[in-house]
N, C-alpha and C positions, 0 to 999 in steps of 0.2 A: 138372621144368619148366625150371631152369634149366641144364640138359644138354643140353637140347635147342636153348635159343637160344643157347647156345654154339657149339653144333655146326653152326648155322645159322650165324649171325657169320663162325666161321673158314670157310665154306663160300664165305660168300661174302667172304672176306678174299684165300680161294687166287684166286678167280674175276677179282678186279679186279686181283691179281699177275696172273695169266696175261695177263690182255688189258694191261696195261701194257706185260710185259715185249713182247706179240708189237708194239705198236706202236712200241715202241722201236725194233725190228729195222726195223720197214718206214722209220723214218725216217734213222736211222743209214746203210743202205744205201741210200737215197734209190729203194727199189721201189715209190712212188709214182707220180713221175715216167719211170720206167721201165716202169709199165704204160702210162700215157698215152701214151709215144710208139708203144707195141705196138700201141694202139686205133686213134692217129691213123694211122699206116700202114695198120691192114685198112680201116678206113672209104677212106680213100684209093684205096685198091686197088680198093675198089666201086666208087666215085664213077664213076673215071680211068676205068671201061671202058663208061658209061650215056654215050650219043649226047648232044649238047649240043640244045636242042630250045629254046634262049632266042632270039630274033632283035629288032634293034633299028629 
């Protein structure tokens, strides 16, 4: 029994290293903000090409 909640434990010890270390990378490099500006461009690129249909 208690092999098994060990083996669970470090299971989930490796689990919350991995997502640590991968959020490190995303911050370190700052690919955060570098997907946002990849989003804000293709929304953009939608937008810019739909007829303006607002009139005042």
């Amino acid at each position: 029994m208690k092999k098994g909640i060990g083996k669970l434990l470090f299971t989930l010890l490796k689990i919350l290293m991995f997502l640590t270390g991968i959020l490190f990378i995303v911050y370190f490099w700052n690919m955060d903000q570098k997907l946002m500006e990849w989003a804000y461009r293709r929304v953009n690129q939608i937008f810019d090409r739909k007829k303006e249909d607002i009139r005042f």
